[in-house]
C-alpha positions in Angstrom: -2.5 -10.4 -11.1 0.5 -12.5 -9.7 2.4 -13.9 -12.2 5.4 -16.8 -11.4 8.6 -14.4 -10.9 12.2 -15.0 -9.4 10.9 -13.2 -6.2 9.3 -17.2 -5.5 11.6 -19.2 -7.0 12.0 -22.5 -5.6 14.4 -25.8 -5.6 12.3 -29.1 -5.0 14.2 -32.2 -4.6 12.5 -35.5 -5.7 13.4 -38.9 -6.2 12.1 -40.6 -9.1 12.4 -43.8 -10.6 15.2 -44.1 -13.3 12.8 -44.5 -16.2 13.4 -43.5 -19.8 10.2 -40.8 -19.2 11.2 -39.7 -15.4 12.4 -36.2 -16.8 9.4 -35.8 -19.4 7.3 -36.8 -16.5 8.6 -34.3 -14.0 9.2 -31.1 -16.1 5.5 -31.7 -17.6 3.8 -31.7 -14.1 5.5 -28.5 -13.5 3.9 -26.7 -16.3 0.8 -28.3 -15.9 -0.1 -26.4 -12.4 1.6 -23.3 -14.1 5.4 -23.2 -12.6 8.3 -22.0 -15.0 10.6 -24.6 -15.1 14.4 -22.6 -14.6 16.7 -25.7 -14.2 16.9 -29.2 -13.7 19.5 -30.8 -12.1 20.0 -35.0 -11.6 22.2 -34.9 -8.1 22.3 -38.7 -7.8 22.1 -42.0 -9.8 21.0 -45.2 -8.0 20.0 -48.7 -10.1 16.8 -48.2 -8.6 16.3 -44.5 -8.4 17.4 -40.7 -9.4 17.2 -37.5 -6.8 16.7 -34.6 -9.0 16.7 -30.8 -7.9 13.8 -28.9 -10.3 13.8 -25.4 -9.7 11.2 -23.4 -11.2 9.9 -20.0 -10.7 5.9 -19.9 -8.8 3.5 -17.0 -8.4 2.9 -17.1 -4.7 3.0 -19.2 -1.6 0.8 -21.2 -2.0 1.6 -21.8 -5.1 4.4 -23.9 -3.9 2.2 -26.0 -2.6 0.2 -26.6 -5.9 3.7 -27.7 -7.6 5.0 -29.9 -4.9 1.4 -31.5 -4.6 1.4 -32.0 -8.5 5.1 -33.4 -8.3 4.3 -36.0 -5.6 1.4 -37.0 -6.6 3.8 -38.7 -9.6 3.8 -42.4 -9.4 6.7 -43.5 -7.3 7.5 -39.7 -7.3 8.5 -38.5 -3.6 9.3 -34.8 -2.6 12.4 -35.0 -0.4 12.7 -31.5 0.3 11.5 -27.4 -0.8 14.0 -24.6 -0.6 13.1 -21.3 -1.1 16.1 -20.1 -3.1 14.7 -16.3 -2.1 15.5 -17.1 1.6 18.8 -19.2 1.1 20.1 -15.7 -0.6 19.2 -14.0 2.3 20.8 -16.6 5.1 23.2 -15.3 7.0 22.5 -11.4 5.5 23.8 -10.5 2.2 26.5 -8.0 3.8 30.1 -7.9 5.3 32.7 -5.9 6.0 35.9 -6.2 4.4 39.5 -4.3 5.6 41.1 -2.3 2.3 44.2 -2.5 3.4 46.4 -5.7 4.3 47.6 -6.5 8.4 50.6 -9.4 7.3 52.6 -8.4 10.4 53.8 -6.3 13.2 54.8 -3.1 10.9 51.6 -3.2 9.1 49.2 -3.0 12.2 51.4 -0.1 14.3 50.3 1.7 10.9 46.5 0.8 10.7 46.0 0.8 14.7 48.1 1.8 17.0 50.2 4.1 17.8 50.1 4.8 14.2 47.1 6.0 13.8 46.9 8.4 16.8 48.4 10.7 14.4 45.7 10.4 11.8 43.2 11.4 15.2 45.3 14.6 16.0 45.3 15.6 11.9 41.4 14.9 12.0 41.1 16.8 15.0 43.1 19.6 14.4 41.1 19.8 10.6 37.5 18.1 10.7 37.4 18.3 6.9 40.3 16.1 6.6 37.4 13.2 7.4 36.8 12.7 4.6 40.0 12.8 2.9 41.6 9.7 5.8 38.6 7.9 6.7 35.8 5.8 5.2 33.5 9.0 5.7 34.4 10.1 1.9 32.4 6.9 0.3 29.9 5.9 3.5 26.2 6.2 3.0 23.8 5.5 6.0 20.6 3.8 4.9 18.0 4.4 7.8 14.7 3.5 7.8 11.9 3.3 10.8 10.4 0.3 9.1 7.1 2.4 9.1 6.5 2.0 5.0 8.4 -0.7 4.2 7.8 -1.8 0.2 3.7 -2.5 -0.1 4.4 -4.0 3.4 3.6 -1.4 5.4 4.8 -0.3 8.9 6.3 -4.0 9.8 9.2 -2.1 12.2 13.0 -2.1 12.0 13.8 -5.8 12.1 12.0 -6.8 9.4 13.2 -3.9 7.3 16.7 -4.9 7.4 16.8 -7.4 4.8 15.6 -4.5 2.4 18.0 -2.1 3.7 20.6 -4.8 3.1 19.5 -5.2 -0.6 19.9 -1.5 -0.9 23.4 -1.5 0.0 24.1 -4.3 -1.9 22.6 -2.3 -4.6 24.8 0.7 -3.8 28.3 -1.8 -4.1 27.0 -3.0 -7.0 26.3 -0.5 -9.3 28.7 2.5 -8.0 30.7 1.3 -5.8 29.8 3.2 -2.8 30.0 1.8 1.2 26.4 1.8 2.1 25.2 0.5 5.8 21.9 -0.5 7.3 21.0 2.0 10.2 17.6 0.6 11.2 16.0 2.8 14.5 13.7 1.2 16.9 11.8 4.1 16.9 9.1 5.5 15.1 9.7 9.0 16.8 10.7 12.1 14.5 11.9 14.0 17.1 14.2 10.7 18.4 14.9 9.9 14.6 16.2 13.7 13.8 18.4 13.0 17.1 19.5 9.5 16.2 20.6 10.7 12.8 22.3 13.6 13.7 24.2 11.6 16.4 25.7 9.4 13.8 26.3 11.6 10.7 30.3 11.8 11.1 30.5 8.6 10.1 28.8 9.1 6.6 29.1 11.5 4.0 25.6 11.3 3.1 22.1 9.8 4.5 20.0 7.9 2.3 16.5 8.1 3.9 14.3 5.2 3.3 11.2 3.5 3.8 9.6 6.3 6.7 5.9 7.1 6.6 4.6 10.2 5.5 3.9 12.9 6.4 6.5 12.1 8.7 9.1 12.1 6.5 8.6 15.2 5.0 10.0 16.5 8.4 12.6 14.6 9.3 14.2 15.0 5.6 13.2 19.0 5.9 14.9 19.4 9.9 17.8 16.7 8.5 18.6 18.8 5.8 18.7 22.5 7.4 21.7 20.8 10.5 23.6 18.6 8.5 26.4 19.8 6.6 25.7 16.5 4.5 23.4 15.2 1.9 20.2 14.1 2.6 18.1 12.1 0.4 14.9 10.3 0.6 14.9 7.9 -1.9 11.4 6.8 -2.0 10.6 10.4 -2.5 13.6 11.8 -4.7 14.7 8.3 -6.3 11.1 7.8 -7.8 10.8 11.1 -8.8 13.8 11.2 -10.9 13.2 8.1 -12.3 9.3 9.1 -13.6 10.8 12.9 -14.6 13.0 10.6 -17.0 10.9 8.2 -18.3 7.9 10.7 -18.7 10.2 12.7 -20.8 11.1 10.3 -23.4 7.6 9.0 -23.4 6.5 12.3 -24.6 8.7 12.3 -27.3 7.4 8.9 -28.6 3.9 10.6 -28.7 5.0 13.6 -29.5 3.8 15.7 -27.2 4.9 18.8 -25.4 4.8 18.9 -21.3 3.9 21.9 -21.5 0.6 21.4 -23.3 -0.3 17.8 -21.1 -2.6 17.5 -18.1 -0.7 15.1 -15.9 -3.0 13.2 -13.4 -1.4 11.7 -10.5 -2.8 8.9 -8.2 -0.9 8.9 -4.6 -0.3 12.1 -2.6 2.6 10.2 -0.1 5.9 10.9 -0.3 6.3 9.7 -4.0 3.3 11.3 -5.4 4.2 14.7 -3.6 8.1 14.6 -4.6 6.9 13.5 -8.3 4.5 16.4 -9.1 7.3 18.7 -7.1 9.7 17.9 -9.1 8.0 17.5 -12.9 6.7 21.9 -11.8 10.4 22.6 -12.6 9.6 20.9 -16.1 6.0 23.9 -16.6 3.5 21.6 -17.0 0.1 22.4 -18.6 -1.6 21.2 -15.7 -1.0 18.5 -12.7 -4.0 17.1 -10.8 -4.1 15.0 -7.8 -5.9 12.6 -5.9 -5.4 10.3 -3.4 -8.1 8.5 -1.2 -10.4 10.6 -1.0 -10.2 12.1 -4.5 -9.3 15.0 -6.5 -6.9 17.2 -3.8 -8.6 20.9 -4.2 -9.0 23.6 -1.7 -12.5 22.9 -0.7 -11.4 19.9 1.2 -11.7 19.3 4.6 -8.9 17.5 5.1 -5.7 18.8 3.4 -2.6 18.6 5.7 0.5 20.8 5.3 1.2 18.8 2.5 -2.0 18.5 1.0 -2.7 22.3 1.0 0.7 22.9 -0.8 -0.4 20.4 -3.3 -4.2 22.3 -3.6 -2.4 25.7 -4.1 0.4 24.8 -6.8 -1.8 22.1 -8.8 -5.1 22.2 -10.6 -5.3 25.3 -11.8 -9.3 25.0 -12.3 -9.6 23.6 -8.5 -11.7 20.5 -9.7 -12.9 18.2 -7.8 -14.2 14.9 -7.8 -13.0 11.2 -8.4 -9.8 9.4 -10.2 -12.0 8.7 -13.1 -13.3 12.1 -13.3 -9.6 13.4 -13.5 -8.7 10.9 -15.9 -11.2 12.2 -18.8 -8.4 14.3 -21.1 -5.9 13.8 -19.2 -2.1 13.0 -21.7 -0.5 11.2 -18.7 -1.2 9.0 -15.8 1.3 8.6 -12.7 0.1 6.1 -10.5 1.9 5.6 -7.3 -1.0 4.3 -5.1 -2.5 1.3 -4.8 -3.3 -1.7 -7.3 -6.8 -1.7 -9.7 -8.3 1.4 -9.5 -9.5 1.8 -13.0 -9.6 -0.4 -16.1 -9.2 0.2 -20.2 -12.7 1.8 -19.8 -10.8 5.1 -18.1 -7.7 5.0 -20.5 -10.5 5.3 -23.6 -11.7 8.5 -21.7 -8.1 9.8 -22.0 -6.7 12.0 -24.2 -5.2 10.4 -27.9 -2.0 8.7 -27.6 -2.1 8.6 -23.7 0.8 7.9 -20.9 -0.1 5.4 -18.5 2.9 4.8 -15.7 1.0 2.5 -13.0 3.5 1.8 -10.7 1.8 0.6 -7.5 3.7 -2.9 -6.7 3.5 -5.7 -6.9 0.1 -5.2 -8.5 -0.1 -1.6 -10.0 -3.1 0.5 -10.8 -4.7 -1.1 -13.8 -3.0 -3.7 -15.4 -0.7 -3.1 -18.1 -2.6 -5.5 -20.7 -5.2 -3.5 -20.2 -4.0 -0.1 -20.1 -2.6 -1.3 -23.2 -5.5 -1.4 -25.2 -6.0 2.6 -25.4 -2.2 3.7 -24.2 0.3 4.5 -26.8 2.9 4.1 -23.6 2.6 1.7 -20.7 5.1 1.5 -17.9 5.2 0.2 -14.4 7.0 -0.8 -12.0 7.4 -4.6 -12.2 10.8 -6.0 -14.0 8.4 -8.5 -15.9 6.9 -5.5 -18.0 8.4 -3.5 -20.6 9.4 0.0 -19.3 10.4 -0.8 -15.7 10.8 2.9 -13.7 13.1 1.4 -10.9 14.7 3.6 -7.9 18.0 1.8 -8.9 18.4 3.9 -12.0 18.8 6.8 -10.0 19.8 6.6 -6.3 23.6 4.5 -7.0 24.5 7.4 -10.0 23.2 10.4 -7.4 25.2 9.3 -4.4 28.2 8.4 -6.4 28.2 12.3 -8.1 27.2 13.4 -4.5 30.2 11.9 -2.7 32.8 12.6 -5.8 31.8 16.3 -5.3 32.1 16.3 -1.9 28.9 17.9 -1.8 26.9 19.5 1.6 23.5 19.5 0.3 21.5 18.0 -2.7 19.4 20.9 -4.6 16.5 19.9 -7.5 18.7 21.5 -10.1 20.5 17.8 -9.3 18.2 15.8 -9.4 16.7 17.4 -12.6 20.0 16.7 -13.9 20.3 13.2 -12.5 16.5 12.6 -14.6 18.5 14.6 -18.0 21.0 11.7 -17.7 18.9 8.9 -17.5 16.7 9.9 -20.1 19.6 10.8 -22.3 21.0 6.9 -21.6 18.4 5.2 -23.7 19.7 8.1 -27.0 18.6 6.5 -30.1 16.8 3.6 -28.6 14.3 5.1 -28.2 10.7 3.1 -28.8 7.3 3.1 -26.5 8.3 -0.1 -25.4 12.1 1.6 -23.8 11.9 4.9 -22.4 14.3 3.8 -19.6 17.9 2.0 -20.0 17.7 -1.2 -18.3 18.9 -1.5 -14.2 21.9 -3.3 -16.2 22.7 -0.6 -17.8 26.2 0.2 -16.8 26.4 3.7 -19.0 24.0 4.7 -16.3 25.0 5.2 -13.1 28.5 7.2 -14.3 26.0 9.2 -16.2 24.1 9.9 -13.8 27.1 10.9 -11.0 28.5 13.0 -14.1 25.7 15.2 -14.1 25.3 15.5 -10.2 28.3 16.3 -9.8 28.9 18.8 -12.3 25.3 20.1 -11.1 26.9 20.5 -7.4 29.9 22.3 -8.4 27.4 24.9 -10.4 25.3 25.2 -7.3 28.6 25.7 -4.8 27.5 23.2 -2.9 30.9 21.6 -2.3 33.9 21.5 -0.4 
């Protein structure tokens, strides 16, 4: 179901001949093949010719191809060059480091370096704590990955997870102003990761885990959290969750439905699925059921791990079994966090009146959202070219930010419940079944959202 998008946006220089129709001409050969015209820029004027720069957005590689081909094929029409205006954002990383303070001369840098700030060392020394109080400890985040579940890419290793590491600091900056740094591990080891992590934590005041397999991460965030005397979050787990908790909650109230009363199906077991249905318990459910690959998770299987079996003994209560589609029948709300067309409108009919439908499998989610449309009161996913987009960002900047501003040693669920209160609360009075999250733009949300951490991790005692 790929659709053009920015994610492929590119810039194609041509040169044309200076005729009255050369722009008509270009723009329509665009649209013809399907690209979405963003810009078009004349760069230079000859008697005989114009260069122009078209930059439109396609749906996939090749794609590209079909655009440039159309646009060359133009009489007296020749394609100069393609830039991938994804990859020129990316050149050169989309990080740096910038000093806070200013070295103008001699008096400034005895103060910043030395012998100046021997004396900071002894202070730090002598009092640990005072880290964070005279270093960048107080607003650092680690973001470390294994590259082992990387986006829908899969395990693709530490190098080529950087760039999203990068965009998640970037995305940290951005919206609350926290120091966030790529800490990608050659290692796919949880015994050498725990290590590594540990190894490094005086630097940060909090580790923001991402993109690690399951079930491996399950340990590594469980072992992380009992020796660090610092927050540990994984954001594909704890991010999403908050997020769903959120957006489920105001979707209910647009159908008018109770939690309490729904049957909540859940496609994906991972790390997402897992945190998800962990997290919505707190919230009583009437009932949660889950399946994964193999179908309906229940304790007659064969092949529950840890992980599984907790989810067999705290979900579905009637120990079902079966397929997706068989759990669908009745169910008030679908969370799909799996993989793309599993099911069609045909399932949603089978659903209970007024149903909930968040397929968030990306890029292409569990059915698509036209046609979950047809029988769903609510449709969300997780694609910014849909209504209802349940994105990570809402949550993760807003959580850190209330983390570090309580100086808080642990993160508990009664904060993240509270981080998902404050998101939902965001969207207030606007709310329709086409917004039951703020936008990522927001910017009510992320101080929201650190308001309620921290006052969440002052309740709990977990500060300094």
């Amino acid at each position: 179901m790929p659709v053009p998008g920015p994610g492929y946006s590119i810039t194609v220089r041509v040169e044309a001949p200076p005729s009255a129709s050369a722009a008509g001409d270009l723009t329509s050969a665009v649209g013809r093949v399907g690209g979405v015209l963003t810009a078009f820029d004349v760069v230079e004027s000859h008697a005989d010719a114009i260069v122009v720069d078209i930059t439109a957005n396609v749906s996939n590689a090749d794609h590209v191809e079909v655009v440039t081909d159309a646009l060359d094929a133009l009489p007296g029409v020749r394609v100069r060059k393609v830039s991938d205006r994804t990859f020129l954002m990316h050149l050169g990383g989309k990080l740096s480091v910038s000093p806070k303070v200013q070295l103008r001369n001699r008096d400034d840098l005895s103060r910043a370096y030395t012998p100046g700030v021997a004396r900071v060392c002894q202070a730090i020394a002598a009092n640990p704590a005072d880290a964070r109080r005279l270093t960048i400890k107080r607003n650092t985040v680690a973001v470390v990955t294994d590259g082992s579940a990387v986006l829908g890419l899969g395990n693709i290793g530490p190098s080529a997870a950087l760039p999203v590491m990068e965009g998640k600091a970037a995305l940290f900056k951005k919206f609350a102003d926290v120091d966030a740094w790529p800490v990608c591990l050659d290692t796919q080891d949880t015994e050498e990761i725990i290590k590594i992590v540990k190894a490094l934590a005086p630097v940060y005041a909090g580790i923001n885990l991402e993109d690690i397999a399951a079930p491996r991460c399950f340990e590594i965030e469980k072992r992380l959290r009992e020796q660090l005397d610092i927050p540990v979050f994984h954001d594909d787990q704890h991010g999403t969750a908050i997020v769903v908790v959120a957006a489920l909650r105001n979707a209910l109230r647009v159908v008018g439905k109770e939690i309490e009363d729904c049957k909540i199906v859940v496609s994906g077991a991972g790390a997402a699925g897992s945190a998800i249905m962990r997290l919505l318990m707190h919230k009583k459910p009437g009932d949660i059921i889950a399946a994964d690959i193999n179908g309906i998770v229940h304790l007659g299987r064969s092949d529950l791990d840890e992980n599984l079996r907790w989810l067999a003994e705290n979900t579905n209560k009637d120990n079902v079994s079966g397929t997706l589609h068989d759990a669908l029948v009745g169910a008030d709300v679908f969370i799909g966090v799996s993989a793309p067309n599993l099911f069609g409108a045909e399932q949603v009919a089978t659903m209970a009146p007024n149903p909930v439908v968040f397929a968030l499998a990306n890029p292409d989610p569990e059915i698509d959202p036209l046609e979950a449309q047809k029988h769903a009161a609510v449709v969300a996913t997780g694609r910014s070219d849909y209504p209802n987009q349940i994105n990570n960002v809402l949550a993760f900047p807003g959580v850190f930010r209330g983390l570090l501003d309580a100086q808080a040693h642990e993160i508990t669920d009664d904060m993240l419940l509270a981080a998902a209160n404050a998101i939902a609360d965001v969207v207030d009075d606007r709310l329709n079944a086409s917004y039951i999250v703020p936008s990522v733009f927001d910017s009510a949300v992320a101080p929201a959202v650190a308001e309620a951490v921290k006052a969440a991790a002052r309740k709990s005692g977990a500060t300094s």
